[in-house]
C-alpha positions, -999 to +999 in steps of 0.1 A: -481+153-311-457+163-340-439+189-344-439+186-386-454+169-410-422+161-428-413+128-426-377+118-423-368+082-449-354+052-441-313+053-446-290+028-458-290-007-477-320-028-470-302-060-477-277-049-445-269-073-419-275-044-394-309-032-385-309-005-364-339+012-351-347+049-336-372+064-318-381+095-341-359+120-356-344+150-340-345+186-353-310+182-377-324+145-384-356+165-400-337+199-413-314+170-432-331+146-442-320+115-426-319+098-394-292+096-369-271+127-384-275+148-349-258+149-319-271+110-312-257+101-347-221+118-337-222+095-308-229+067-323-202+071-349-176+074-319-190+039-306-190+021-337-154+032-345-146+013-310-167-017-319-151-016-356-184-008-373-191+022-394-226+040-409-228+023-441-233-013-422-264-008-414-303+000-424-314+033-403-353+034-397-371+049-369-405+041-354-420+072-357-406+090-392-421+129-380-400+153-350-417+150-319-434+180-303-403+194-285-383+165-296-407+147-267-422+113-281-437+109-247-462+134-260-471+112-290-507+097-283-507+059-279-529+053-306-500+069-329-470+052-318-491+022-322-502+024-361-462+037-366-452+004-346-471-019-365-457+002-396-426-004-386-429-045-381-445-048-415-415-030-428-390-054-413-410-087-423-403-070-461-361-066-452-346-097-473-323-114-446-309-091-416-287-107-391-300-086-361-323-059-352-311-033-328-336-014-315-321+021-288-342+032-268-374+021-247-403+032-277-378+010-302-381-019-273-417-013-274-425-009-307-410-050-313-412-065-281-439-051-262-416-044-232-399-007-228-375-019-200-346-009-222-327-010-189-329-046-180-329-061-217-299-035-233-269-060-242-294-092-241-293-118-274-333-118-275-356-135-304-378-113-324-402-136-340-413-121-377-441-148-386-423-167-411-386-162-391-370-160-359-345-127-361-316-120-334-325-087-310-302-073-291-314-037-272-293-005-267-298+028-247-304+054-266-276+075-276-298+105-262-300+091-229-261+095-221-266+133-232-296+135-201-276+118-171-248+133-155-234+097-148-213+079-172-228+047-166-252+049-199-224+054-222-202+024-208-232+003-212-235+015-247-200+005-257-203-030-242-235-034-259-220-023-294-190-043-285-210-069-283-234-062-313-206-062-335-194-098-325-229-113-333-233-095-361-210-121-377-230-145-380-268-152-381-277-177-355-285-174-317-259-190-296-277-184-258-258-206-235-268-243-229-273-248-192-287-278-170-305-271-140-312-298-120-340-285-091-358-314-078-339-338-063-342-366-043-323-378-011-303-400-026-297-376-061-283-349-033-262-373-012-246-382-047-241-353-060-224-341-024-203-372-029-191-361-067-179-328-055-166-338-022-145-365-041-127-337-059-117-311-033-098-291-051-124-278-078-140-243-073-178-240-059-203-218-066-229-209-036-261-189-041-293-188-018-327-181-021-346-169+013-380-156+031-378-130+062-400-157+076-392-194+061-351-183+062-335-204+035-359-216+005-328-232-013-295-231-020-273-236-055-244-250-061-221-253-095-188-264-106-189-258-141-210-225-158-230-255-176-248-275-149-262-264-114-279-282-087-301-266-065-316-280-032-348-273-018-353-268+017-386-269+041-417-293+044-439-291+016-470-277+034-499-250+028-497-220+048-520-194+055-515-156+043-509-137+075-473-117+067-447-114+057-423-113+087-422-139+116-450-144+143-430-123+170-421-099+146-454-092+134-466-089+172-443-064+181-452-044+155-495-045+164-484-040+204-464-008+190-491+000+168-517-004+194-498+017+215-491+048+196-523+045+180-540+050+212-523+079+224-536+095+192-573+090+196-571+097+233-546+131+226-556+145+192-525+166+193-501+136+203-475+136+173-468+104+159-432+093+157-422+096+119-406+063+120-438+041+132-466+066+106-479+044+082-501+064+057-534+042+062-530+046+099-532+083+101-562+077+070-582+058+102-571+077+130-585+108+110-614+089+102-621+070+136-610+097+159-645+112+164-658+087+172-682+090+206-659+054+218-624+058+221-615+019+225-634+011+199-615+033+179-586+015+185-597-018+177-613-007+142-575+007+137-556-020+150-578-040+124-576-014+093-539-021+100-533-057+102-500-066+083-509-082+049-487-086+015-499-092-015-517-126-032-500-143-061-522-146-089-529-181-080-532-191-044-551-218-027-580-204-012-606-222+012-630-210+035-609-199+060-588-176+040-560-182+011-534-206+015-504-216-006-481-241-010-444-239+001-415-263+011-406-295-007-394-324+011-424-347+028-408-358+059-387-334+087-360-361+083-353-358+046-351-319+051-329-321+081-306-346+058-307-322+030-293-292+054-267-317+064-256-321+029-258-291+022-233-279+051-212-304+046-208-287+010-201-258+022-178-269+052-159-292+025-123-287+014-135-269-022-128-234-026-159-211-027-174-184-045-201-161-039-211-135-058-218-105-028-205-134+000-215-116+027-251-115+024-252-153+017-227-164+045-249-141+070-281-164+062-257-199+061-240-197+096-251-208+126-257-172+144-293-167+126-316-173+159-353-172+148-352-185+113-377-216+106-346-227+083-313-221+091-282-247+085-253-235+107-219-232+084-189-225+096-170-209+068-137-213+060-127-219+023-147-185+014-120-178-014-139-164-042-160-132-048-172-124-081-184-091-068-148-083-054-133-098-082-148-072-107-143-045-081-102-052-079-106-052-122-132-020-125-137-001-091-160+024-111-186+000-127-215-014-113-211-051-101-247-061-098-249-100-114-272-091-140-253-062-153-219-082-152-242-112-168-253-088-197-214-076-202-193-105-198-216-139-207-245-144-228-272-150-207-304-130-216-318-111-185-332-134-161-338-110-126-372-108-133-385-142-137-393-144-102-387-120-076-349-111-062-340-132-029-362-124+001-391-108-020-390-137-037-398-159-012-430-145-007-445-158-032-446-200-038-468-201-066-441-219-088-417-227-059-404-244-094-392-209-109-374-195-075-354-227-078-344-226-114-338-191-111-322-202-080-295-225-107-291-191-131-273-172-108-253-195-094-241-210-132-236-173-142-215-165-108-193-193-123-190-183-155-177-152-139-153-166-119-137-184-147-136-151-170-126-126-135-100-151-126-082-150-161-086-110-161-069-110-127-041-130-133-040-112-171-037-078-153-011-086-127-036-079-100-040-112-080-018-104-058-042-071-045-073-094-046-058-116-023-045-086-002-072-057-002-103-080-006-100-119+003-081-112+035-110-090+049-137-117+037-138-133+075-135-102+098-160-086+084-183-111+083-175-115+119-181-081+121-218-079+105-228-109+129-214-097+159-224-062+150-222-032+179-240-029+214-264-002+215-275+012+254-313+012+245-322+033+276-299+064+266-316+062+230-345+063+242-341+089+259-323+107+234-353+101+212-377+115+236-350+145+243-354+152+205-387+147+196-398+176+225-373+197+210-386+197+179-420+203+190-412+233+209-390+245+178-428+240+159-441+262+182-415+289+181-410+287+143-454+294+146-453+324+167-422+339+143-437+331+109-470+336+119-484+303+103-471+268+113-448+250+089-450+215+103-470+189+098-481+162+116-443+152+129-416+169+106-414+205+087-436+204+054-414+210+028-443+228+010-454+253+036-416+260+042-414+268+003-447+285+002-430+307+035-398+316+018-410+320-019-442+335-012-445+351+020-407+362+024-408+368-016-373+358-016-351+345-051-363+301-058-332+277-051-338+252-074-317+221-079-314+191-106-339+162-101-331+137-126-362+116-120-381+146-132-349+156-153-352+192-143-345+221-116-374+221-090-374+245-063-360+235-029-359+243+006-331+222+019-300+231+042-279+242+016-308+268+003-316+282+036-281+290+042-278+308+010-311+326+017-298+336+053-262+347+037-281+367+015-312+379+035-302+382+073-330+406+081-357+385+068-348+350+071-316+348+100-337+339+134-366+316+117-339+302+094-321+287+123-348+274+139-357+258+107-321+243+101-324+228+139-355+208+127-342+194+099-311+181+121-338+170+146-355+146+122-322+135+106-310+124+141-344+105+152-341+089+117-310+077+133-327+063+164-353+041+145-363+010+170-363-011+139-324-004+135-315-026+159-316-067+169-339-077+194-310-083+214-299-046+216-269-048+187-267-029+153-253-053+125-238-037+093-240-054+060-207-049+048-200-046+005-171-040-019-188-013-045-175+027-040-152+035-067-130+050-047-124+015-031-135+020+004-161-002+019-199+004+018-225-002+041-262-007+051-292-027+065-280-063+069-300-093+053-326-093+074-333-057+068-323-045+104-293-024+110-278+004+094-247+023+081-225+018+106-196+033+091-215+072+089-228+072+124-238+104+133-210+122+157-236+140+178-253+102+185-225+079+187-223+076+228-250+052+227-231+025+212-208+008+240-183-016+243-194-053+250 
């Protein structure tokens, strides 16, 4: 939908080196005549005077020439964008000999590539193939989209991007880095190469690992130059059958808890199910099943609705007895047990080496991982390098994943999402070929960064502070995160039990107060509490920001029922605080998840180097257990004991 039928031109010299292509035109773009000459034009200006560029270097176009409805393309029918798109790529096969197209914004991205994750591909040196000629691509945000976030992160990104748009606008061809990935070896190709690098002790090493919550370690890369990796496989090459994805002991403790709370619903209709364990399809059967005239059988057709499955890859091998597919890659258990040797004595060697977000990598390599079908037992001791710490120390308020860093600092097109990121990856073996070589990209990037991060350092005078502030903590906290804290299981259980009749009570109070219930099944509805305060109470909406819906939406959290109470004591001050109590409640029992914790009774902490502020950050460790150790909450942190 339009909101005009005037159409704004095309600006600039068609012979231009510089393509660059818009969405649609704004309201000033229309009332004037030309694109870019709004607010996004102003910003764009202020980048190109960093980058050294100016307007009159480029050809402006736009894929759709009318104003959007509301300035909202989203509300321009498919069919539309799509003539407009194809308008547009006829247009460019007519420009005489532009160096690169520059398309901001997702509907640009679209429009030539077919892809609108303008996210992922921004700052990439991509091919745009125009029948007769390959033209250089590299995507931008949108200049719009800085003025829509309140973080800064879009408009950084922008000026590396037109940094970098600038450079390769000088000259016409596309220099992509020239990397060897060597990912089927043999035994003796891995004992040689061990030998190479072990001969030369004092060279740097890149690390990276690939892994399965099930298999443990699919492979692991190495690299001493940003040209050349070599990964090495790891497990027998074997069919196995789809059953999960999590081990065998894993999966049953999950079916015998399952089982468990599943029955007490069918037998007790009014049983609440613990907000942790409710899985969606569960409470779909037990609503569907409950009736039924035979309670165990009940159970059963549950416990068999909810039997753990993940999903197929496209292609798996499937006989009569279900799919299968093919993982692992050495034939005998010998040559996979050499291959871990090799692979530890790498890492055990006398070469300094670097990780890229060590922590999660060395968790999986050393020798305290006890149900893994592939683990390798590394002790290690020459962990010098971190190219995620590295970039911390130089930027503490940038992000420091190693695709963003990749897309800013090297120029290697986006790669994440050729297969899927380490343990989701693992999952699926269709090409056990594309894990590995994606396996060889990171780790020839993380060395690329090292080199460039290691200049910067010394450049900056800041080498001394890496080594201080971020090398120095590399071993304690790993130690830390494998170690982790002992939990008395028995007083949080009880604490769990303490809460969760406390919160059904409250349920009940709240009831008899309100006169309707506001709970659901285990935990306040946040739409009957809204439809109570808003509608029943009549008082003023609190609304906050969502940026995933970029707009106010009304609210019923702690901070607006304490402004409701403040302002409404009479109506709100009694059920108000019972209300607050239940949102504590459920905040606590999130605390008290089983799953938080080892099977031997211990929270482990994955520990990170990301806050801009510099402090540490931390979660769930690799495995996915654990927690935040470092924001415990005061109220719980007596069940966590010395030993």
């Amino acid at each position: 939908m339009i909101q005009s039928n005037k159409q704004v031109p095309d600006w600039g010299d068609a012979s231009s080196r510089f393509i660059l292509i818009g969405e649609a035109p704004g309201q000033e773009e229309e009332h004037r005549g030309q694109p870019f000459v709004g607010a996004s034009g102003l910003k764009l200006n202020e980048w190109w005077a960093r980058a050294g560029l100016h307007r009159g270097m480029f050809y402006i176009t736009n894929v759709l020439p009318f104003r959007p409805w509301n300035n909202d393309i989203s509300k321009v029918p498919q069919e539309e964008l799509d003539y407009w798109s194809e308008h547009l790529r006829k247009k460019i096969s007519g420009l005489p000999d532009p160096f690169i197209l520059i398309p901001t914004g997702k509907t640009a991205l679209r429009a030539l590539l077919g892809k609108d994750n303008i996210s992922d591909l921004r700052g990439s040196i991509l091919s745009y193939e125009d029948g007769h000629r390959t033209i250089k691509m590299i995507p931008t945000i949108h200049p719009a989209a800085t003025f829509r976030t309140k973080k800064k992160k879009f408009e950084a990104r922008c000026i590396y991007d037109w940094m970098r748009i600038a450079y390769e606008g000088q000259f016409q061809e596309i220099k992509l880095p020239k990397r060897e990935h060597y990912t089927a070896p043999t035994d003796a190709d891995c004992a040689g190469y061990a030998a190479s690098i072990l001969a030369e002790p004092n060279k740097p090493l890149a690390v990276d690992i690939e892994t399965h919550p099930q298999e443990g370690i699919t492979c692991v890369g190495f690299a001493w130059s940003k040209d050349y990796s070599f990964t090495i496989p790891l497990g027998i090459r074997r069919q196995i059958h789809l059953t999960g994805n999590k081990p065998k002991e894993a999966r049953e403790r999950e079916t015998k808890k399952a089982n468990d709370r599943i029955s007490k619903a069918v037998f007790h209709k009014e049983h609440p199910l613990e907000s942790y364990h409710t899985k969606k399809r569960e409470l779909n059967a037990i609503e569907k099943w409950r009736t039924q005239k035979n309670p165990l059988k009940t159970i059963c057709r549950i416990v068999e609705e909810y039997e753990l499955e993940h999903k197929l890859p496209s292609e798996p091998w499937k006989s009569d007895s279900g799919y299968f597919i093919t993982v692992g890659y050495w034939e005998t258990e010998e040559q996979n047990e050499k291959a871990k040797e090799i692979i530890k004595s790498l890492i055990e060697g006398d070469n300094p080496l670097i990780f890229h977000h060590g922590f999660y990598d060395t968790y999986w390599l050393t020798d305290k991982v006890y149900w893994l079908k592939e683990f390798i037992g590394c002790e290690i001791k020459n962990w010098y390098w971190d190219t995620l710490a590295m970039h911390h120390c130089l930027v503490p308020n940038e992000e420091h994943t190693l695709d963003f860093l990749a897309s800013v600092y090297t120029s290697e097109p986006f790669w994440k999402k050729e297969t899927k990121e380490a343990e989701a990856s693992g999952k699926y073996y269709k090409k056990q070929e594309v894990l590995w070589r994606y396996n060889g990209k990171d780790v020839a990037v993380t060395f690329e960064l090292y080199e460039k991060f290691l200049k910067m350092l010394q450049d900056s005078g800041r080498m001394d502070f890496y080594w201080k502030h971020y090398y120095n903590l590399f071993e304690p906290l790993l130690e830390l995160s494998l170690t982790g804290i002992k939990a008395d299981t028995e007083k949080r259980d009880q604490r769990r039990v303490e809460f969760r009749e406390e919160l059904n009570n409250l349920f009940i109070e709240i009831e008899k107060q309100a006169g309707k219930a506001l709970h659901g099944k285990i935990a306040l509805s946040t739409k009957k509490v809204q439809e109570y305060l808003y509608e029943d109470l009549k008082l003023p909406k609190q609304k906050r920001y969502r940026p995933d819906k970029k707009e106010k939406t009304s609210t019923a959290d702690e901070l607006a029922i304490r402004t409701l109470m403040l302002r409404f004591p009479e109506k709100l001050n009694v059920v108000g605080e019972k209300i607050l109590r239940c949102q504590r409640l459920n905040k606590l029992l999130g605390y008290l998840k089983e799953a938080k914790l080892d099977p031997d009774g211990r929270l482990r902490s994955q520990y990170k180097f990301n806050t801009t502020t510099g402090r540490l950050a931390s979660g769930s460790n690799p495995y996915g257990s654990g927690d935040n150790a470092q924001n415990q909450d005061l109220e719980l942190r007596d069940i966590y004991v010395a030993g």
